[in-house]
C-alpha positions in Angstrom: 0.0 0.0 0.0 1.3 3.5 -0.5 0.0 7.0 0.6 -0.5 10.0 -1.8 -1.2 13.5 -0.7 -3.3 15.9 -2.7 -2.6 19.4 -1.5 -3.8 22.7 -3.1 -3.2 26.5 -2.5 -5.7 28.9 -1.4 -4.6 32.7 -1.0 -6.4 34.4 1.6 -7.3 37.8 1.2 -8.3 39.9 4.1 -9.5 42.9 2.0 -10.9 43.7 -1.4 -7.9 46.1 -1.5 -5.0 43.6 -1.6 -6.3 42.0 -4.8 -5.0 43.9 -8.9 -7.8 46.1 -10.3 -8.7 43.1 -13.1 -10.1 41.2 -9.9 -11.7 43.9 -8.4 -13.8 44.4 -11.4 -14.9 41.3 -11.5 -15.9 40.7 -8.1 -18.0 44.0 -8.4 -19.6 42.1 -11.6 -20.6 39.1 -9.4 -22.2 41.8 -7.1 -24.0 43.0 -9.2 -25.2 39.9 -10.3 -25.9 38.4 -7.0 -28.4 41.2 -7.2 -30.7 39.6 -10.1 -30.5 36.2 -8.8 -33.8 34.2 -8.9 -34.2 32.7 -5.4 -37.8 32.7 -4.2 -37.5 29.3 -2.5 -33.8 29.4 -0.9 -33.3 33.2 -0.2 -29.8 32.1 -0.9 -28.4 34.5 -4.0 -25.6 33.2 -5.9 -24.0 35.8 -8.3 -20.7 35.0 -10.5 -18.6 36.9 -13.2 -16.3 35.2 -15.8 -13.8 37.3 -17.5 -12.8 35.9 -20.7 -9.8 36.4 -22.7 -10.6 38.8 -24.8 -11.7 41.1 -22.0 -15.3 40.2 -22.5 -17.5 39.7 -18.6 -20.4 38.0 -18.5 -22.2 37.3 -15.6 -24.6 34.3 -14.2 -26.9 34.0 -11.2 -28.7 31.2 -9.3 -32.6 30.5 -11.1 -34.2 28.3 -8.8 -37.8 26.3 -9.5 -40.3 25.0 -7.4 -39.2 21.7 -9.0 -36.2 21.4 -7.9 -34.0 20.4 -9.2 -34.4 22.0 -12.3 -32.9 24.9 -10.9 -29.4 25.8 -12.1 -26.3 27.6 -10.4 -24.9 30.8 -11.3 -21.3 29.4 -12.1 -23.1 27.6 -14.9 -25.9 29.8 -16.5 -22.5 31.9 -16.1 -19.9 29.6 -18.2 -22.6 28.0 -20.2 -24.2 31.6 -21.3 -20.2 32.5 -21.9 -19.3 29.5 -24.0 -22.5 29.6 -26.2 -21.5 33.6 -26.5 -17.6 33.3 -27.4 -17.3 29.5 -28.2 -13.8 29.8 -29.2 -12.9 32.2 -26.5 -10.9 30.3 -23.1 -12.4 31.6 -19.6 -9.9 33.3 -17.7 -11.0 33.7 -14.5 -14.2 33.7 -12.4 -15.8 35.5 -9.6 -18.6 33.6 -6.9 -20.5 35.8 -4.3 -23.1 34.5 -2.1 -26.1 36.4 -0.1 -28.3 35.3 2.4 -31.1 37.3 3.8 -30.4 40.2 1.4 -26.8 40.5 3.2 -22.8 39.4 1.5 -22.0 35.9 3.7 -19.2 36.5 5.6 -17.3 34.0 4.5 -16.7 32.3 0.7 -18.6 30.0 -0.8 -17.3 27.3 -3.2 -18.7 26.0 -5.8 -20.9 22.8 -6.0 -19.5 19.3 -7.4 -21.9 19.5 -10.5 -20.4 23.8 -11.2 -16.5 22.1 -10.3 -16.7 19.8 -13.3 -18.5 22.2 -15.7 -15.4 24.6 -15.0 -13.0 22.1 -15.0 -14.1 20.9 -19.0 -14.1 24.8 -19.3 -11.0 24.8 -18.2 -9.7 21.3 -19.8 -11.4 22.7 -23.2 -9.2 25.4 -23.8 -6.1 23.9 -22.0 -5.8 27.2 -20.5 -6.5 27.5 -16.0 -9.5 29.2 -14.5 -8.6 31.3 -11.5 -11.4 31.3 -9.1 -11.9 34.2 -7.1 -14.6 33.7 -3.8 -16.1 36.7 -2.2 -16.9 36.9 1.6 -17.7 39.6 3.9 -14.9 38.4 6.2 -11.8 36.7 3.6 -11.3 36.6 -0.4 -10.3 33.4 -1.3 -8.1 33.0 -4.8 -7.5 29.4 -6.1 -5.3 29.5 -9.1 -6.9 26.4 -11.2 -9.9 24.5 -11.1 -8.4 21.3 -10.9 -7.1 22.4 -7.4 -10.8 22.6 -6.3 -11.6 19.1 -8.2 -8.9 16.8 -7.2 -8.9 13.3 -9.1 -11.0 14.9 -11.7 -12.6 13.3 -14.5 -11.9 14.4 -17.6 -12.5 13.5 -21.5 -9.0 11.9 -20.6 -11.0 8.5 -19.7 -12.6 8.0 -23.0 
């Protein structure tokens, strides 16, 4: 038998301040989409913001439906809105922000299994790493590539 370790970096922000202007832009995309969110059931708003290579942002909320689960995160209206947009364009990074009672969280929330493999074929796709950017109240988390969020990932690899 034999042991392997899977570790992954996270850098922690403590302010909105310490992050470049490019992130900053987008986490104040994903605000403002956390504001449109569709979440009559949950009260849980999910807002995100994908910047794209060529500069382009496009932004995603939650949409939930009384039957569930036909409801569909805001990382994936998001990507999927992005890819059917710019097909041939690679996603370069993506913000995720989170509100509950009508208030930021205070801290970030990650993404769900189901949004982790839709941004890790994103980011297998265009051979190109998605930085992920999570918004709280309290810390700013930055992960550098999705595959660091989906560890022992399956991939188009397999086939």
């Amino acid at each position: 038998m034999s042991v392997k370790e899977i570790k992954i970096s996270i850098n922690e922000y403590n302010s909105i301040n310490e992050l470049n202007s490019e992130d900053k832009l987008l986490i104040d995309s994903a605000k403002e989409a956390v504001n449109k969110a569709y979440s009559p059931y949950s009260k849980f708003n999910v807002g995100a913001a994908v910047l794209l290579k060529n500069g382009e942002i496009i932004q995603g909320n939650n949409q939930e439906n009384a039957a569930y689960p036909s409801g569909l995160c805001a990382e994936r209206v998001a990507l999927f809105y992005a890819n059917s947009k710019f097909p041939d364009v690679a996603v370069k990074s993506i913000a995720i922000i989170a509100k509950k009672n009508n208030k930021f969280i205070d801290n970030p929330v990650p993404p769900c299994g189901a949004c982790r493999q839709v941004m890790l074929e994103t980011e297998s796709r265009f051979k190109s790493p998605i930085k992920v950017i999570l918004f709280g109240k309290q810390k700013i988390q930055v992960i550098n590539k999705i595959s660091d969020l989906l560890p022992l990932n399956f991939t188009a690899d397999f086939f």
